[in-house]
C-alpha positions in Angstrom: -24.1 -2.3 0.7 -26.4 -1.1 3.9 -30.1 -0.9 3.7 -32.1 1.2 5.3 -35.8 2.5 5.2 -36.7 6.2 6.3 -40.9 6.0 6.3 -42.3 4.1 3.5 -38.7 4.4 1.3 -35.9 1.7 1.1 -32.1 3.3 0.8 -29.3 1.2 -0.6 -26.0 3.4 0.6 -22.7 3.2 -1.4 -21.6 -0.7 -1.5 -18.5 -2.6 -3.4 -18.4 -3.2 -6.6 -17.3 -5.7 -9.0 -14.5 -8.4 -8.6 -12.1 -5.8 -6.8 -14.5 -4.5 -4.7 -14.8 -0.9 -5.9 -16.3 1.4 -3.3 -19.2 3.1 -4.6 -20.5 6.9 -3.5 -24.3 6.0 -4.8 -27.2 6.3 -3.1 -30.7 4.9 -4.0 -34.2 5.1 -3.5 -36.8 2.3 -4.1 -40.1 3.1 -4.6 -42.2 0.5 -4.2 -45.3 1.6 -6.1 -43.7 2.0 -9.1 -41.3 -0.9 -8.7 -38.7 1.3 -9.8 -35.2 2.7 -8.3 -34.3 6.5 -8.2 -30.7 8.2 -7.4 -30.1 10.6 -5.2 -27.0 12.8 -3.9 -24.2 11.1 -3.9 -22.2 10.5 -0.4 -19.3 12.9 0.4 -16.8 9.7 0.1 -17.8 6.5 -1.6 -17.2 3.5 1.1 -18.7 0.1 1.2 -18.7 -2.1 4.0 -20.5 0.1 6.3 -23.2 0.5 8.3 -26.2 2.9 8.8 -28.9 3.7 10.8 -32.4 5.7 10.7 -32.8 8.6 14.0 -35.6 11.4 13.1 -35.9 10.6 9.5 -32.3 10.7 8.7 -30.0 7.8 7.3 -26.4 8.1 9.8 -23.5 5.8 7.8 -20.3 4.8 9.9 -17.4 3.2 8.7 -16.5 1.4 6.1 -13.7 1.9 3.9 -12.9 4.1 0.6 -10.3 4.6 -2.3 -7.4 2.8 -1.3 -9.1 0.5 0.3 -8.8 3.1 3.7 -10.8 2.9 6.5 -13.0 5.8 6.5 -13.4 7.7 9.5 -15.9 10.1 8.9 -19.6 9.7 9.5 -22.1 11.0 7.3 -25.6 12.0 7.5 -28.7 12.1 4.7 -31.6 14.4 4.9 -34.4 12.9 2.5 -36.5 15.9 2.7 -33.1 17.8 1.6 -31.4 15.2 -0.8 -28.2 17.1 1.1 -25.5 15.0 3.2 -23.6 16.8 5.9 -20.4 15.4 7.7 -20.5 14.5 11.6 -18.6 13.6 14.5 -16.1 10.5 13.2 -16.0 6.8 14.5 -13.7 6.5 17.3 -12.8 3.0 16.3 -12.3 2.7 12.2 -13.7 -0.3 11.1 -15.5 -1.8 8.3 -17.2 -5.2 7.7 -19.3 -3.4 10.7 -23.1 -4.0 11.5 -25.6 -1.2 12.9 -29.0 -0.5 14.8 -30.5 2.4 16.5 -32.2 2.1 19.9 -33.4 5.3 21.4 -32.4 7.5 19.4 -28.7 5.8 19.3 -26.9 4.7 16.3 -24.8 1.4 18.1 -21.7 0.5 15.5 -21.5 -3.0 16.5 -17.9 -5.2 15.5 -16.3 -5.3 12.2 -12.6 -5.3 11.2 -9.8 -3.3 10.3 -9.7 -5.1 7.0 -8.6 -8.1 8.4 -11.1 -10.8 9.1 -8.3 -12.6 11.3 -8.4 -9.3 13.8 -12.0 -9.2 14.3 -13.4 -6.7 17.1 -15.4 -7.1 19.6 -16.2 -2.9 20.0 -19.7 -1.0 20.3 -19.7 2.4 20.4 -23.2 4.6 20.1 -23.6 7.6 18.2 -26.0 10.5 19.0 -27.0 12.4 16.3 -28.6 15.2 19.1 -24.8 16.1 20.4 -22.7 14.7 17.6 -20.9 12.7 20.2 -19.7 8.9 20.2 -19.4 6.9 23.3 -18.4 3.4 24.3 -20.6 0.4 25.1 -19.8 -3.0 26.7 -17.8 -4.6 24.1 -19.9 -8.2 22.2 -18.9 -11.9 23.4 -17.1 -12.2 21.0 -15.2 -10.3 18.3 -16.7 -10.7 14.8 -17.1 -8.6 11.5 -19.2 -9.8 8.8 -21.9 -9.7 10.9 -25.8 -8.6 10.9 -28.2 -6.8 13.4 -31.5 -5.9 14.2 -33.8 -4.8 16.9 -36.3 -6.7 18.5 -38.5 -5.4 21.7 -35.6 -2.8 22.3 -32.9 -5.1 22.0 -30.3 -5.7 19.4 -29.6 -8.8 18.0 -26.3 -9.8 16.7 -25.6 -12.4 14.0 -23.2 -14.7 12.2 -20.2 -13.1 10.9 -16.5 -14.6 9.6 -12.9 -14.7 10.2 -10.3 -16.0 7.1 -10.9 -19.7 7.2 -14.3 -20.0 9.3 -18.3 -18.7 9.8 -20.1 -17.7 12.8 -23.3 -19.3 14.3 -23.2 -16.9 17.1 -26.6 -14.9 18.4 -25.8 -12.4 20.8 -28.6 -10.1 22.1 -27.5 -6.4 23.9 -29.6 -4.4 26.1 -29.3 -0.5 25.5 -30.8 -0.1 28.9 -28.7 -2.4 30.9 -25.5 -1.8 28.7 -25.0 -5.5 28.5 -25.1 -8.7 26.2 -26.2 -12.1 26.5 -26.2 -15.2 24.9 -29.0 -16.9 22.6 -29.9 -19.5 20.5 -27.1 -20.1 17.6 -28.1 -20.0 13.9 -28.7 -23.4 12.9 -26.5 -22.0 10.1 -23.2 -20.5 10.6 -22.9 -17.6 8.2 -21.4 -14.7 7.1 -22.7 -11.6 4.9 -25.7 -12.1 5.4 -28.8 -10.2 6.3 -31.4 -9.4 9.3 -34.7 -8.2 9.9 -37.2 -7.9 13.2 -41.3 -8.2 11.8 -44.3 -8.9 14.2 -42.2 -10.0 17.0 -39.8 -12.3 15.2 -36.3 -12.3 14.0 -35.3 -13.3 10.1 -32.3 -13.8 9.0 -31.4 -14.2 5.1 -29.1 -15.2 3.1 -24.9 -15.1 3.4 -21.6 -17.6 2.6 -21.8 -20.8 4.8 -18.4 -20.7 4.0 -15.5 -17.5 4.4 -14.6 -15.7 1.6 -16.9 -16.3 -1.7 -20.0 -18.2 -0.6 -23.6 -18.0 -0.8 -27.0 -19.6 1.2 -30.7 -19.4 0.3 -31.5 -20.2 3.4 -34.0 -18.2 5.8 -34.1 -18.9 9.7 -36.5 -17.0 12.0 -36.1 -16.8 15.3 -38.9 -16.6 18.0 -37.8 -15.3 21.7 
């Protein structure tokens, strides 16, 4: 289940739930001063495993997949001022398990699988909400789904991740303006499912399996450039 926050307001979108990972059409708000959650309109197709982004005050969710446990295609787009979704330009490459940022104005879908965490890609393509058109980016290091980003100083950071029998340690940074990635320092824990989050200048990452498949971690790791 992506999070996302659009001004002051946290947005959990869809997510699976339950045992047989049920893809869910919900979306919430959290409102903090009142410590309470609030629904809102539903998305057009429930999907989990997806990511989502924030460009001018709208929440953009690619991928992911549905009923029937199908990739979905399609991505949608949340107006808060609205409460309405409205369907845009699909993902090029289907995938869920997928991690995303926004640089620029771009919504970057970074790896993910098609359902298969032993076909892991390696794809980034970048969504502009201005032209509803996708386009393709310089492809990660390595291929990985089960992953987390975020954005520090204009760069996106790319986290962990899984295949069927192992965990990821891998930290790979890409610069929107260069259209290239590098290398950093490794998690000290390898980790999948798990989450990420740039504040004053530093990078946190929380939570996730140290093992694949059903596994969990309390463990926080920051990460100073």
């Amino acid at each position: 289940m992506p999070l996302a926050v659009v001004g002051d307001t946290l947005y959990a979108v869809g997510g699976l739930a339950g045992q047989n990972f049920v893809p869910e059409n919900t979306l919430w708000l959290y409102r903090e001063a009142q410590n309470r959650w609030e629904p809102r309109a539903p998305l057009p197709t429930p999907r989990g495993a997806s990511g989502v982004g924030v460009v001018s005050g709208t929440l953009v969710v690619v991928g992911g997949w549905g009923p029937g446990r199908r990739l979905v295609a399609g991505t949608a787009i949340y107006e808060p001022a609205t409460d309405h979704w409205r369907d845009a330009a699909p993902i090029p490459t289907p995938r869920d398990h997928l991690t995303g940022a926004v640089v620029g104005g771009l919504v970057y879908a970074i790896g993910g699988r098609p359902l298969d965490p032993d076909r892991n890609y390696d794809v980034v393509e970048a969504y502009d909400p201005a032209t509803d058109r996708w386009s393709v980016r310089a492809p990660m290091p390595s291929r990985r789904g089960g992953l987390a980003a975020a954005v520090l100083d204009g760069k996106v950071h790319v986290v962990g991740g899984e295949t069927r029998n192992s965990v990821f340690a891998s930290h790979e940074v890409y610069d929107p303006a260069t259209d290239r990635w590098s290398s950093a320092l490794p998690l000290p824990e390898a980790r999948h499912g798990l989450a990420a989050a740039a504040l004053g200048g530093k990078l946190y990452v929380i939570g996730g399996g140290p093992k694949a498949g059903f596994a969990q971690t309390s463990a926080v790791d920051v990460f100073t450039p």
